[in-house]
C-alpha positions in Angstrom: 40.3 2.4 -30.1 40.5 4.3 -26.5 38.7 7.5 -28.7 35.8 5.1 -29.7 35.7 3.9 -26.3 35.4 7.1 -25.1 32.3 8.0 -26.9 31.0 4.8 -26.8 30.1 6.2 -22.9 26.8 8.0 -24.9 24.1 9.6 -22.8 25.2 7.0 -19.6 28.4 9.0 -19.4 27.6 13.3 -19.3 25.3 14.6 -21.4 26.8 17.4 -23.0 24.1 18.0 -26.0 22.8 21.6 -25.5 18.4 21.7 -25.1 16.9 22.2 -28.1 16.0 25.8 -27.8 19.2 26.9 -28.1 21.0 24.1 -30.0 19.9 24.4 -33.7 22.3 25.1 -36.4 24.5 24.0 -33.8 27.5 21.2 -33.9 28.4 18.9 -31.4 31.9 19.8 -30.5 34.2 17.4 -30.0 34.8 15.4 -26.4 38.3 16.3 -24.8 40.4 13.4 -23.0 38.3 14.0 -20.1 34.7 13.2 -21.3 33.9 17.2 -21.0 32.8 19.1 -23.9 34.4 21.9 -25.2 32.2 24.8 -26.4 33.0 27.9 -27.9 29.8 29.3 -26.2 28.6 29.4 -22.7 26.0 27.1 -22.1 22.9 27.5 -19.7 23.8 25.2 -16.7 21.1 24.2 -14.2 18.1 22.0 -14.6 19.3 20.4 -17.8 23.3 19.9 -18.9 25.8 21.4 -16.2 29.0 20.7 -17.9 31.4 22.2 -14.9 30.6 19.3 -12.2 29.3 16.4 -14.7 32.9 14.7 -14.8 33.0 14.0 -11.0 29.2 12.1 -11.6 29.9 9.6 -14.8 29.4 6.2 -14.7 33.2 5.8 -16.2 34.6 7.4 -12.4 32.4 4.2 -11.0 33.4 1.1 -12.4 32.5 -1.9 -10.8 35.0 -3.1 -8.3 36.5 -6.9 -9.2 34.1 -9.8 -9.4 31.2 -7.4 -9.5 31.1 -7.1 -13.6 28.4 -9.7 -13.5 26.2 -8.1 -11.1 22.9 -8.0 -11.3 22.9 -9.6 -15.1 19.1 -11.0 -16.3 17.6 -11.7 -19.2 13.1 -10.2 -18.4 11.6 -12.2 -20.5 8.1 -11.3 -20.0 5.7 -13.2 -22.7 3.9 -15.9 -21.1 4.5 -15.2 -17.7 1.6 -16.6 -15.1 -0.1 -13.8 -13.0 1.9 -14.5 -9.9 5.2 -14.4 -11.5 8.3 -15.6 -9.4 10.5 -13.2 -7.7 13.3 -11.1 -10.3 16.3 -11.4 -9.8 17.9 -8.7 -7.5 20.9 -6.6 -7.8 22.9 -7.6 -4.5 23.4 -4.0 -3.3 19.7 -3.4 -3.2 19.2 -7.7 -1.8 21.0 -6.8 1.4 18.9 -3.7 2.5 15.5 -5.1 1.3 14.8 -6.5 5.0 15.6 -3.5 7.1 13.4 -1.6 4.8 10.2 -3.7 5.8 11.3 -3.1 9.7 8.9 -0.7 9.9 5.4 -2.8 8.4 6.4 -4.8 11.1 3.7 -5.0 14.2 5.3 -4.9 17.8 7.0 -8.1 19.1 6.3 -9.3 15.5 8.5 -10.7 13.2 10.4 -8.7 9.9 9.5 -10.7 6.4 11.8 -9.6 3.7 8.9 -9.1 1.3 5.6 -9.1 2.5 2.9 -11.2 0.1 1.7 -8.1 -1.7 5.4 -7.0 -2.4 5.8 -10.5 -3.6 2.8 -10.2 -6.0 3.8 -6.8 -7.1 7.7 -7.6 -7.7 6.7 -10.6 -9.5 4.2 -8.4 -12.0 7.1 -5.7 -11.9 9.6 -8.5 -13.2 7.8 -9.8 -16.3 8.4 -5.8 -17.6 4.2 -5.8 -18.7 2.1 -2.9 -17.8 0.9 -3.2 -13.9 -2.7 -0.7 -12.7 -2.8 -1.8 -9.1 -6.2 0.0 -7.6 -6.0 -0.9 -3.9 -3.1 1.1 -3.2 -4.5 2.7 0.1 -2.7 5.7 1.6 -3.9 4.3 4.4 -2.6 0.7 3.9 -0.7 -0.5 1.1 0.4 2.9 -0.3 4.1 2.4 2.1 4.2 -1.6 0.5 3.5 -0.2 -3.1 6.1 2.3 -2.5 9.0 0.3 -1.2 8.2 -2.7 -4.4 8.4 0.1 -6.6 11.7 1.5 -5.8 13.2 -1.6 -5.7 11.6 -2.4 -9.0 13.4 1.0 -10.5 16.6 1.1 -8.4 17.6 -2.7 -9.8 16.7 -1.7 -13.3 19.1 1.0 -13.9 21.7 -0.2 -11.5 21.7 -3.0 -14.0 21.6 -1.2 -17.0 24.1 0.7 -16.1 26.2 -2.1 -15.2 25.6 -3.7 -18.3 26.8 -0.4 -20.3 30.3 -0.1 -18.3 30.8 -3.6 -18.8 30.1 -3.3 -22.8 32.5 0.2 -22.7 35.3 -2.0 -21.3 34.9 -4.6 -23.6 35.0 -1.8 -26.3 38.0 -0.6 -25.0 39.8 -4.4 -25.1 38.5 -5.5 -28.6 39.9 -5.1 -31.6 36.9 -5.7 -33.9 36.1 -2.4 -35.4 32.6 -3.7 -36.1 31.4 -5.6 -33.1 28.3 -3.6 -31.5 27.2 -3.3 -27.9 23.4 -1.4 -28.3 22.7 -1.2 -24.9 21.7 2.6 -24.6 18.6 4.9 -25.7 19.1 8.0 -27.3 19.6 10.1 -23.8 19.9 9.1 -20.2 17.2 9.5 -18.2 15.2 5.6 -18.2 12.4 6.2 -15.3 10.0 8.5 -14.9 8.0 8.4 -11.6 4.9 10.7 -11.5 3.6 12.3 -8.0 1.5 14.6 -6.9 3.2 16.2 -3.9 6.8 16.9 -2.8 6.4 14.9 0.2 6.3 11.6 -1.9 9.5 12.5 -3.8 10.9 12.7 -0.1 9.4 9.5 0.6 10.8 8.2 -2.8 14.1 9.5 -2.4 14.3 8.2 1.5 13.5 4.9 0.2 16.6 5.0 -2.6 18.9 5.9 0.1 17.4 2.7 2.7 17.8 0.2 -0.3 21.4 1.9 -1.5 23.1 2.4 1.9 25.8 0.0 2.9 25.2 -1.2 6.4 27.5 0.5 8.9 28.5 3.2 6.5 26.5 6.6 5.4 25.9 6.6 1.3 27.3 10.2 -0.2 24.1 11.8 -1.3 25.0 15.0 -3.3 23.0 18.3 -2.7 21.1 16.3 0.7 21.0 19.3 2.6 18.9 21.7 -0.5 16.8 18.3 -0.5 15.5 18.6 2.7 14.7 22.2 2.9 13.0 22.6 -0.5 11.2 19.1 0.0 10.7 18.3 3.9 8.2 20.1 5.9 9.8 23.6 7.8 9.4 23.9 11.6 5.8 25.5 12.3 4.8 24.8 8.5 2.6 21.9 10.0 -0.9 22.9 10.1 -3.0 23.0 13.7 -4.5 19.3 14.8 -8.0 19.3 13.2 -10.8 16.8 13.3 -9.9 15.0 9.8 -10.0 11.7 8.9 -6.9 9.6 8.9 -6.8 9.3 5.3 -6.9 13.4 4.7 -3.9 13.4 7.3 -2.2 10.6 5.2 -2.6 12.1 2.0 -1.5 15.5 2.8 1.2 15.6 5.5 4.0 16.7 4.7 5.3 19.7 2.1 2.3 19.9 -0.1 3.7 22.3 -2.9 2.5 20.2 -6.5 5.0 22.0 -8.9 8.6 20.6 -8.7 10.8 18.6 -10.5 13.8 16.8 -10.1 16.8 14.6 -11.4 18.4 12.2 -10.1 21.9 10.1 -11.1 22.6 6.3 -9.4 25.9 5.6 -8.9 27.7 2.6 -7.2 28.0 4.0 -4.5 26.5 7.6 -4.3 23.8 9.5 -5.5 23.3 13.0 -6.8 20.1 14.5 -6.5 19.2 18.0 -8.5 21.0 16.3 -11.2 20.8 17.7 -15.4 17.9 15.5 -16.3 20.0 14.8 -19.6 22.4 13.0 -17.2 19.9 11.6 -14.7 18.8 7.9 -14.1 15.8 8.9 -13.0 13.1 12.2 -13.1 10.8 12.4 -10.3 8.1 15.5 -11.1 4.8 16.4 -10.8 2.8 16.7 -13.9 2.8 20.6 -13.5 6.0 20.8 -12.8 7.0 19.1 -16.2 4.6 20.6 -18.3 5.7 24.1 -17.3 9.2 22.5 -19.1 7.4 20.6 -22.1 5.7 23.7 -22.9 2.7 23.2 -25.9 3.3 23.6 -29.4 3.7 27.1 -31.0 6.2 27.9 -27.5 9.7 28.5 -28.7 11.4 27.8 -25.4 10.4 24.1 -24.5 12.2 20.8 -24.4 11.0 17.2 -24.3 14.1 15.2 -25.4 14.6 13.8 -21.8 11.4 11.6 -22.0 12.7 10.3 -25.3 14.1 7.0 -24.0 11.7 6.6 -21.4 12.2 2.5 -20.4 9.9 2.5 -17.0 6.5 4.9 -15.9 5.6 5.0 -12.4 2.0 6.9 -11.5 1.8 6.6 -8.3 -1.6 8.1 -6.3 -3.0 8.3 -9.4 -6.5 9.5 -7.9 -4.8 12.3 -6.4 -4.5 13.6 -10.4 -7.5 13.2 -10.7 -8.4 15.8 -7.7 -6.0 18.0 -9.3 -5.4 18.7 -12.9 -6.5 15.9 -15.3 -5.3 17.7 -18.1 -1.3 18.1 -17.2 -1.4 14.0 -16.9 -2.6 13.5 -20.1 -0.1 16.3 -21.4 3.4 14.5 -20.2 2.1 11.4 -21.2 1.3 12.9 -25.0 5.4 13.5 -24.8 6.9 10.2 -24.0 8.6 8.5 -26.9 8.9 10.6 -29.1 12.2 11.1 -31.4 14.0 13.8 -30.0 14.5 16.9 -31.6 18.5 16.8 -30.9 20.8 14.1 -31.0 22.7 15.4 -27.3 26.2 13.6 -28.3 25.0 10.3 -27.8 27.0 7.5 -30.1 24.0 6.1 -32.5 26.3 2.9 -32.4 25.3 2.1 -28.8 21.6 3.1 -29.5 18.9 0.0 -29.5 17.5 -0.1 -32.8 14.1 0.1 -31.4 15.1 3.4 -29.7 16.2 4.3 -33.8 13.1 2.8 -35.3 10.6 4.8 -32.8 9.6 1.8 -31.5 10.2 3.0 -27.6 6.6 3.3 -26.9 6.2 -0.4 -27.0 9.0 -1.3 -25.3 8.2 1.3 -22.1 6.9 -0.9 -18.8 3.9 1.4 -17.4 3.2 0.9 -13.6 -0.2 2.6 -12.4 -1.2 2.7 -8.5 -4.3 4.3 -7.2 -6.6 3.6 -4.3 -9.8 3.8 -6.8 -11.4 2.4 -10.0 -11.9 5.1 -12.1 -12.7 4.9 -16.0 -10.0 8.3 -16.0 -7.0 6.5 -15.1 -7.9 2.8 -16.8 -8.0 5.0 -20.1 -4.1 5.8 -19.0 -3.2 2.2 -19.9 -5.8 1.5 -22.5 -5.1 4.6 -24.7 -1.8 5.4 -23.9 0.6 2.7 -23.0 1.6 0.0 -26.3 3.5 -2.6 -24.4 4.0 -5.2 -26.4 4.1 -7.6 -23.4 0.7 -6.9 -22.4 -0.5 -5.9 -19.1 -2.0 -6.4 -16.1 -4.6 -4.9 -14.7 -6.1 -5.5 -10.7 -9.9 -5.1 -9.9 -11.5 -4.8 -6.2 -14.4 -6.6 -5.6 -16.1 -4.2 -3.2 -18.8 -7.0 -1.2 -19.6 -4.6 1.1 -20.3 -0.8 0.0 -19.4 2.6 1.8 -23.2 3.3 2.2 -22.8 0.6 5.4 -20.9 3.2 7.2 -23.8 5.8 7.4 -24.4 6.2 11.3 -27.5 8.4 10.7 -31.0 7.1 9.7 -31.8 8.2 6.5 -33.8 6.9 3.1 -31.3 6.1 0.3 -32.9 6.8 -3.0 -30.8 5.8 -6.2 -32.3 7.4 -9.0 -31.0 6.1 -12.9 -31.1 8.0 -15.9 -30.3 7.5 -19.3 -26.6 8.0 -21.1 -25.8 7.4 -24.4 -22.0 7.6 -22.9 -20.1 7.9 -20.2 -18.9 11.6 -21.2 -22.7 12.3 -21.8 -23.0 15.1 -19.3 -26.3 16.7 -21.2 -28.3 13.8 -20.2 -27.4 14.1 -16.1 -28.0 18.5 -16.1 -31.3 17.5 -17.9 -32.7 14.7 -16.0 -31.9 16.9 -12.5 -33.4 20.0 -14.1 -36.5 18.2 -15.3 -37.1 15.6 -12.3 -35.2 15.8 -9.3 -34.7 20.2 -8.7 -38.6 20.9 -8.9 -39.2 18.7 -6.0 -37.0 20.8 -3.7 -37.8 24.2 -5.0 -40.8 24.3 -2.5 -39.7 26.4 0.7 -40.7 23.0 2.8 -37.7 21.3 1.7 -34.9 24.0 2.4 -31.5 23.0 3.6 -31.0 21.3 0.7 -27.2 20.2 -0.2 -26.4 19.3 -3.7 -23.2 17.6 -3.9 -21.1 17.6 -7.7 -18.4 15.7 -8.3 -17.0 17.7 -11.3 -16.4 21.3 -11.7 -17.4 22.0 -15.0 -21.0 20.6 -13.3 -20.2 22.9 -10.6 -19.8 25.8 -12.9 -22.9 24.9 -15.2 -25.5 24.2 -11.9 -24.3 27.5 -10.7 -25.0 29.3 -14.2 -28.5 27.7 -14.3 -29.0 28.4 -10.5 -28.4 32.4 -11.0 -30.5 32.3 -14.4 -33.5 31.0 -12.3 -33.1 33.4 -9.3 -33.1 30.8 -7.0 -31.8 31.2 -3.6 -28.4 29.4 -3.2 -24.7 29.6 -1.9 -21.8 27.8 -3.2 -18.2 26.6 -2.0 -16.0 25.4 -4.5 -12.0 24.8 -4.0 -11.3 28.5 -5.8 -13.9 30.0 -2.4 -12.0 32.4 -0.6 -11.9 31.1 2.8 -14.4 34.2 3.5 -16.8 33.3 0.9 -16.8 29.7 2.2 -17.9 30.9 6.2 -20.9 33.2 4.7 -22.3 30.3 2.5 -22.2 27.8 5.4 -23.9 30.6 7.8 -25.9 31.4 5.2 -26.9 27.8 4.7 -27.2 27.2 8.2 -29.1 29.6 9.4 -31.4 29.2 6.9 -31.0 32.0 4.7 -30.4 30.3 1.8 -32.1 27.4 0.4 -29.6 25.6 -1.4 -26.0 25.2 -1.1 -23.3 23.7 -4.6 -20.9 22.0 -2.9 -18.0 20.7 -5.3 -16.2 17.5 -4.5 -12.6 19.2 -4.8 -13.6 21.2 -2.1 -14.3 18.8 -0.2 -11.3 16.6 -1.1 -8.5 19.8 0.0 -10.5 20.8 3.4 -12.9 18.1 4.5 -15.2 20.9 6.2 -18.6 19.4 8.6 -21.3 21.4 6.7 -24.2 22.2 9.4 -27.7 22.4 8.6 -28.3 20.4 5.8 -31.8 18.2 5.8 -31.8 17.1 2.2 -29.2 15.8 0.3 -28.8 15.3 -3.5 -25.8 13.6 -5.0 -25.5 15.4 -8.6 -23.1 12.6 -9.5 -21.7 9.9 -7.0 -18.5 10.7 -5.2 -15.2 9.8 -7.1 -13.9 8.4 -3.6 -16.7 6.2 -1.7 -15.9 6.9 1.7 -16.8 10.5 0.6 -21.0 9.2 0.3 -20.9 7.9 4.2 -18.6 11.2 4.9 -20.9 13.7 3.4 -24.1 11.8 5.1 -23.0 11.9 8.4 -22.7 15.4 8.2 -26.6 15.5 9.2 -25.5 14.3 12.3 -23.6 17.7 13.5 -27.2 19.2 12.8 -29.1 17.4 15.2 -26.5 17.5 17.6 -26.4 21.3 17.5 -30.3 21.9 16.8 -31.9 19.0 18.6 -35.3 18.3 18.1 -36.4 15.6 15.5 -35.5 16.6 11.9 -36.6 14.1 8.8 -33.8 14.0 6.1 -33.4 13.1 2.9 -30.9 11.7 0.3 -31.4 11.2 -3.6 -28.0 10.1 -5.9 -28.4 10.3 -9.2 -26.0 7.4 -11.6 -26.2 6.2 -15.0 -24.6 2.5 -16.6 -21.4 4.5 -16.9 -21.1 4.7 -13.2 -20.9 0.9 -12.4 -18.0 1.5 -11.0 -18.8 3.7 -8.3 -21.4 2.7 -7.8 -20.1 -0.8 -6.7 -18.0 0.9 -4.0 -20.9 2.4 -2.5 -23.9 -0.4 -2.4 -21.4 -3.6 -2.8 -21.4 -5.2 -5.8 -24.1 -7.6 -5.6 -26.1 -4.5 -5.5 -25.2 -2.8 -8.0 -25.6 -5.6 -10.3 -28.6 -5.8 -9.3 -29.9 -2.2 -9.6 -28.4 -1.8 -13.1 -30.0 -5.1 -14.4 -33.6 -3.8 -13.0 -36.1 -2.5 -15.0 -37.0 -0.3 -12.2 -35.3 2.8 -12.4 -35.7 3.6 -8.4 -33.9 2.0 -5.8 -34.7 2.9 -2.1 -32.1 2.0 0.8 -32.5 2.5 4.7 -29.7 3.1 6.9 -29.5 4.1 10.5 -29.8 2.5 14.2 -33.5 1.1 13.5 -32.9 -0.2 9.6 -29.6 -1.1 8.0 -31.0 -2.5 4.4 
């Protein structure tokens, strides 16, 4: 019986199973007394298994201490559940800190809520274990709530999973009924997966773990702290000069902006061990580079995608920052989650759930999605791949008043709308500008003309077409060497050139004040709307610099697919209106004389 109880510990004690690359034709070995594996070959330690330090890290060394076995102990029960669900349950260790956590949401001289009402909201969605797409999650605003409801969310579920598997191993270890189950495991360890773009917001993360963890008036022992905070804070004179940049550009990238990493990380009662193997972490926090570098693509001998196998909670958090980066490595991890892993890893099949067996994990996995934007993109991350059978839950902003009411210059609006069989139609948009909207700038009278395109295949295609017709142009993308990019804007400036490709990355990454330009054309509207009144105020720094009265102009181009954005940019009355119209031309007026 104390054997069986041994190995009932599974992939919540140390996971000892090799990686799959080198692992086949292979054996488990047997466990000692110990709960370390003995092998008669050297395996790779590191980022995966590390078999010399695991025993001082299992659950099994951090029993509960007397009258805690209950602790934290809930039934989700998420089927029927109203929108504003009540408050979970929480796990008392995390209870206790939840307060000082929210000291600093607090104004001055005001006074500290436990939750505030958006944390409430969130925590109550959170709690009913559907699929949650926030999209008003402001770096700006709510980004620090969303944050702080998160962690909480994932720090009380696998403190009380894992309570709930020490509590079965004990009872494994006092019964005498061969046959009595306790399924309370996947196939491996690792239960949450929390996607972000930068390093700084694992450090954020992490901080906020060790907040909600730590025992007031003592410090929590966090293992490898000090490699932490060198490989993920920011280095003395790393921080980049005080330039004029809006507060949400200084919000979204301060800190260590490196976007490959990965990282494990093991919950104890009363510890926690960061750079742990991921086959013996709670938790993976990564960047979608930084894990598909590890999940490989098919065809790659050395790859490995078991740890997502038992994936029980998602997090995406900034998901429009993805969107600025690489789409592609998103979709990529996500293709991996749930699937049947390749090796067993030692795990006891009689403490698996049988929907963990039956390849049913996909529909049991809870998907949380937080972005500042509606975006088509990163609804399709719910729509086509999360299968929770509990359903989900999806937020919508109802933008009344659009970006374009924060254009200080006086300038004509005109909204142009083409025809597009579908919303990845991009043939329709290159023809329509080729046809209609470039021969009316390609007379010398309107030079200074700025074309602004949203996606870089665009970028690439305009510039093709552009160098096929000879005409005069510079370009700055986000691969412009930071060269190239001060010749195209004197170029542009000056005069020299007529028209200047501007792509939105670009603008995203460096939030450069292009001078000169006179005539605008939005090839596509801006993924972010505070972008449209950005990149129009730029005529401003013109007129400042040149004086003199200069007439400017500014065309968008937008199809039906584009409702949303365009909503974010004209308010939403508007934009209903303008895509109901039969007209296919809609002027607007902003500036000190007209705001229409």
């Amino acid at each position: 019986e104390e054997e069986e109880g041994s190995d009932a510990e599974g992939d919540l004690e140390e996971e000892e199973g090799e990686t799959p690359d080198n692992s086949q034709n292979k054996e488990h070995p047997e466990k000692t007394n110990g709960g370390i594996e003995e092998t008669e070959e050297a395996e790779t330690e590191g980022e995966f298994t590390d078999k010399k330090n695991e025993a001082a890290f299992c659950l099994e060394t951090n029993l509960p201490s007397k009258g805690e076995e209950n602790m934290g102990e809930q039934e989700e029960e998420a089927v029927g559940q109203p929108s504003s669900a009540p408050l979970p349950s929480i796990h008392k260790t995390l209870e206790a800190n939840w307060g000082l956590l929210n000291q600093s949401f607090a104004p001055e001289g005001g006074t500290v809520t436990d939750v505030t009402e958006l944390q409430k909201e969130l925590l109550g969605l959170m709690g009913t274990y559907r699929d949650v797409h926030f999209t008003n999650s402001s770096p700006l605003r709510e980004a620090k709530e969303v944050r702080s409801a998160y962690c909480l969310h994932v720090l009380n579920h696998v403190l009380k999973a894992n309570t709930r598997v020490l509590r079965n191993n004990a009872k494994l270890k006092e019964t005498k009924d061969v046959n009595k189950e306790f399924r309370d495991q996947g196939i491996t360890r690792p239960k949450v997966l929390i996607l972000v773009p930068f390093r700084d917001g694992v450090l954020r993360v992490v901080q906020t773990f060790i907040t909600l963890l730590e025992p007031k008036g003592k410090k929590m022992d966090v293992s490898n702290k000090k490699r932490f905070k060198e490989e993920y804070g920011e280095e003395p004179g790393e921080s980049p000069p005080k330039l004029h940049r809006p507060d949400d550009y200084h919000a979204i990238f301060s800190g260590n902006t490196d976007d490959h990493f990965r990282i494990g990380v093991s919950i104890m009662k009363r510890s926690m061990r960061l750079y742990s193997p991921f086959y013996s972490s709670d938790i993976i926090i990564a960047s979608p580079l930084g894990l598909r570098t590890v999940l490989g693509a098919d065809g790659e001998k050395k790859r490995d995608f078991d740890f997502l196998s038992s994936i029980e909670l998602l997090i995406v958090d900034q998901a429009d920052v993805f969107l600025m980066q690489n789409w592609e490595h998103l979709l990529h991890v996500l293709k991996y989650l749930n699937l049947q892993p390749l090796d067993s890893h030692g795990v006891d099949f009689s403490r698996v759930r049988m929907w963990n067996l039956n390849n049913w994990a996909a529909h049991y996995r809870q998907t949380l999605v937080f972005s500042a934007i509606q975006e088509p993109q990163i609804t399709n991350i719910l729509t086509k791949h999360c299968h929770n059978y509990r359903g989900q839950v999806c937020s919508k902003t109802i933008p009344k008043v659009g970006s374009i009411c924060q254009v200080l210059v006086q300038l004509p609006h005109v909204f142009q709308m083409f025809h597009s069989d579908s919303f990845m139609d991009q043939d329709a948009r290159f023809q329509f500008f080729v046809d209609k909207i470039l021969p009316q700038y390609r007379d010398s009278v309107m030079s200074h003309t700025f074309i602004y395109v949203p996606s870089y295949f665009d970028f690439v295609r305009l510039r093709n077409y552009l160098k096929k017709e000879d005409i005069s142009f510079a370009s700055v993308s986000e691969y412009s060497q930071r060269s190239e990019v001060s010749r195209a804007r004197h170029y542009f400036q000056k005069g020299e050139k007529q028209f200047m490709l501007f792509s939105e990355r670009f603008h995203f990454y460096k939030r450069y004040t292009i001078k000169g330009i006179h005539n605008l054309i939005f090839y596509g509207l801006p993924t972010y709307p505070h972008f449209y009144s950005e990149v129009c105020n730029m005529l401003q720094a013109g007129v400042r610099e040149g004086g003199g009265s200069v007439s400017f102009t500014c065309t968008a181009l937008y199809s039906r697919y584009d409702m949303h954005r365009l909503a974010a940019i004209t308010g939403v009355d508007r934009a209903a209106q303008m895509l109901q119209s039969k007209k296919t031309v809609h002027l607007f007026i902003t500036g000190e004389e007209k705001n229409i």
